[in-house]
KOLNUVO-826922 format. One record per residue (C-alpha): residue in three letters; x negated, y negated, z negated. Coordinates in pm, whole numbers, plus 50000, padded with zeros to 5 digits. Example, Ala and Ser with C-alpha at 12.3 -4.5 7.8 and 13.67 -1.06 7.14 Angstrom:
REM KOLNUVO-826922
ala487705045049220 ser486335010649286 
REM end
This chain:
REM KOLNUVO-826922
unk500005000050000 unk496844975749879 unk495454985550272 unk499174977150416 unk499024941050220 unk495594933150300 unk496004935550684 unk498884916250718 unk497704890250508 unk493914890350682 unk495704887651025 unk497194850550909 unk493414836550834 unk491144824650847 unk492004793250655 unk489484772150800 unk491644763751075 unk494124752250815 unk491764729850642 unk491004710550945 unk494124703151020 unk495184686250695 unk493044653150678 unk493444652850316 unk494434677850049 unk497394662649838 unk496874653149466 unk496594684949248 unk496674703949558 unk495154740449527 unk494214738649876 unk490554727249958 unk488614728050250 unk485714746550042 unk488564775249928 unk490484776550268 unk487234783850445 unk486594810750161 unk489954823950190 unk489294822750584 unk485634839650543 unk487384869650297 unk489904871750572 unk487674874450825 unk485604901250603 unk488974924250531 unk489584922650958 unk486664935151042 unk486254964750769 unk489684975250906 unk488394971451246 unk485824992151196 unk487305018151034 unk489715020251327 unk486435021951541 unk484325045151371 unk486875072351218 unk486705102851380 unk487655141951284 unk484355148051112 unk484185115450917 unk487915101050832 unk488185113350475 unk484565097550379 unk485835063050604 unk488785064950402 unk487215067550047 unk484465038650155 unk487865018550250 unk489575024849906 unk486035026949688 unk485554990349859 unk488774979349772 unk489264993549427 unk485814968349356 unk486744945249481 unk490304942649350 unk490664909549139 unk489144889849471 unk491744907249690 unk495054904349513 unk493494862449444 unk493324864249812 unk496864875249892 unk498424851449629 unk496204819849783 unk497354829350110 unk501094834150025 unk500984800549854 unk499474779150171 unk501964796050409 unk504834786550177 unk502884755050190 unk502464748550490 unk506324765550569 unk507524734050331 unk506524707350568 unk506444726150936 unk508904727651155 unk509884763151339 unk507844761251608 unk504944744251443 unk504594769451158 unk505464796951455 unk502314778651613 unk499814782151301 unk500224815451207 unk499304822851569 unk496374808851527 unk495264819251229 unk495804852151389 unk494094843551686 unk490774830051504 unk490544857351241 unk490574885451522 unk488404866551775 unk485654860951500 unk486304901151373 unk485814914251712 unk482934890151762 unk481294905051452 unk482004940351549 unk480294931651910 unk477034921451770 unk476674953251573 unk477784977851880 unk475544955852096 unk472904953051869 unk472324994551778 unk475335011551959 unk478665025051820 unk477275052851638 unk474465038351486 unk476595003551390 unk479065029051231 unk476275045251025 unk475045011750918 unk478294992650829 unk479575019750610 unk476365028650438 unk476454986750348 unk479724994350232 unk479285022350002 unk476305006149887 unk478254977849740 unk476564947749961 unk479764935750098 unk481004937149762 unk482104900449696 unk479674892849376 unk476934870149256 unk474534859349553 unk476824866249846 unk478184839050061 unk481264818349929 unk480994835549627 unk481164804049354 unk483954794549548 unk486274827949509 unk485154831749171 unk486064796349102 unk489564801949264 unk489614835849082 unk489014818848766 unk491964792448877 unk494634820148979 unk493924833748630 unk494474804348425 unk497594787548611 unk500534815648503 unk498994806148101 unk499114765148191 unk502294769148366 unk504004789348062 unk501924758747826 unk503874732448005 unk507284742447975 
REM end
């Protein structure tokens, strides 16, 4: 179900296409250029693992694909379901003050973007050493733990900081009433 959710919400990022359409966040606003490109960045991440799972799974290797898939996302788990909520939140955001066609319009290309600049990822590696060998390579990362989202990775500070932030507004919101 966690797989289902992730796909569906990593097909309407990246958010960096968001952020530079909006001139200037709104007072208070959760939405930043710094977390939208984050947000965008994860997405683009969670595309491409499921990309190349689609790629690389065959009858001899599907079970171990599958366990690197779930081991990856069990990790990573806080990031992910920060990610889903941040993304649910600008697209009700963004739903507010769209019309039809031009919310129709942005989730298009949020789709658009975050599978152009998955497939260009996946490219580069099948260019770079082949299918086989790219397969060998990206899951071995995987199981290894260095696309784990942690300490030293790209856009890290900024998910942790909007980790910490998803984590403290149910508490403020309950303080306030």
């Amino acid at each position: 179900m966690l797989k289902q959710s992730l796909l569906a919400i990593a097909l309407i990022l990246p958010m960096s296409v968001y952020a530079s359409s909006t001139k200037k966040p709104e007072a208070g606003s959760p939405f930043t250029k710094a977390r939208n490109q984050a947000a965008g960045n994860l997405s683009t991440n969670i595309v491409t693992l499921q990309k190349m799972a689609n790629l690389c799974t065959n009858d001899k290797n599907a079970d171990k694909i599958k366990t690197s898939v779930s081991d990856w996302q069990t990790r990573n788990k806080p990031f992910l379901k920060m990610h889903y909520g941040y993304v649910t939140a600008l697209i009700e955001s963004v739903q507010e003050k769209a019309t039809e066609e031009e919310l129709k319009k942005f989730k298009e290309n949020l789709v658009k973007v975050n599978n152009d600049n998955a497939n260009t990822i996946i490219k580069t590696l099948v260019d770079k050493d082949g299918k086989d060998l790219a397969c060998e390579k990206y899951f071995t990362y995987l199981d290894g733990g260095e696309m784990d989202i942690k300490a030293g990775k790209p856009d890290y500070a900024t998910l942790k900081e909007m980790l910490d932030f998803a984590n403290k507004a149910p508490a403020e919101t309950k303080a306030k009433k």
